[in-house]
Every structure is written in C-alpha cells, then in structure tokens.
Steps between C-alpha positions, in 0.01 A plus 500: 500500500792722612678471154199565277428822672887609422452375132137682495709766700754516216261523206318767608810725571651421114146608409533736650869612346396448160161736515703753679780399163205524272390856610840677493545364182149639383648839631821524328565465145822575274421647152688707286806538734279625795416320782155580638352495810129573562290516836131587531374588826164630617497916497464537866808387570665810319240790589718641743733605263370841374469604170632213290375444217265798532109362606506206698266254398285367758260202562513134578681447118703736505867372471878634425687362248909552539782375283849489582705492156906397525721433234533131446849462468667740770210527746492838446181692593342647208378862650386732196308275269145592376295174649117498381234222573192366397333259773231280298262258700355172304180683276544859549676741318874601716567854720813625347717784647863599590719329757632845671864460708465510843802542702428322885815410704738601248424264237273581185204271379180622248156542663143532423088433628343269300137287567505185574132339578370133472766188543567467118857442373660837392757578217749759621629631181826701547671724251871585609675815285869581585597833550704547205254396268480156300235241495253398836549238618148285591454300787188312592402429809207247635330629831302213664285754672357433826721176532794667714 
C-alpha cells in the first residue's frame, strides 16, 4: 500500500512538471531572431499604476496583455521596437491595438487593455518592428483563457 501511494505520489508530481513545462512553453516562442515572452493577467492587478496606457479598462474581462521581446541570440532586451497586437477569440472578429513600452523596475516590456470574456481559446497575434526599420516579425500566441 505504502509503495503505490509513492508511485501514485510520483505521477502526479511529473504531471505536474510537464503542465507547468507545457505552459511556459505556450508563453515563449522564438521567431525571427526574437525571443518572446507574453503574460496576460487580469487588469486589477495593474490599476494602481496611474496613467499607463491612458483609460484603464475596467470590468470582470478586462485583462493586460505584456510582452517582453529579447534578442535571441545575445539575450539582449529589445527596448525601442514598435510591438502591436490583435487578440482574436474563436468566432469573433480580434481587438487590435499597440503594445506601448512600459518601463517598471528598470526593465522595459510593451503593454496594453484588451477584453477578454467567455472561456474560448484566444489567438494572440503579435507584430514585432525593430527600431531601425526592416520587416515585423509575427508571433502567434494561443491563450487558453480561463484555464490558468
């Protein structure tokens, strides 16, 4: 009895390792040279920090998307792209807007509001332009809202 609760014990904790494997890797992506990192977390959490990105939105699916875009190959934070997005749930037509920098503890990611209702899959469509001109770079993204 003892040694099938350790082996039960043991399953669920590598389940556990390869969700927690599985999300991170749903959250990162490398395209283009750029390594990109996205988060989405409910608006309230950010409120407090006045005036960015202008009006807050506000309501029970209301979210903030962020990005955090490096350079693939040194690591390097990329801090002066122009970073748009269009969040698209399954049926209805996407929300596009700009990504604006936001500079919190000394470190620069790309912000913005967007509305998230119902627990549809969303497509997080990112368009990445370096400063010095050239092609964006796309990244898409798959947001299993309501799931995390």
């Amino acid at each position: 009895m003892k040694r099938r609760s350790v082996v039960t014990m043991f399953g669920v904790c590598a389940l556990i390792v390869a969700l927690a494997a599985r999300a991170a890797d749903d959250d990162y992506k490398t395209v283009g040279g750029l390594a990109v990192y996205l988060g989405v977390l409910p608006a309230a959490l950010v409120r407090g920090h006045q005036g960015m990105h202008g009006d807050v939105s506000s309501g029970p699916h209301a979210y903030h998307l962020v990005a955090a875009v490096f350079d693939a190959s040194t690591g390097a934070r990329i801090e002066d792209a122009k970073v748009e997005a269009r969040v698209t749930p399954r049926r209805l037509a996407g929300e596009a807007r700009a990504l604006e920098p936001m500079e919190i503890a000394g470190t620069v990611t790309y912000g913005n509001y967007f509305t998230m209702g119902g627990s549809d899959p969303y497509r997080i469509e990112l368009s990445i332009s370096p400063s010095g001109g050239g092609q964006p770079v796309k990244v898409e993204f798959t947001y299993l809202h309501g799931t995390r």
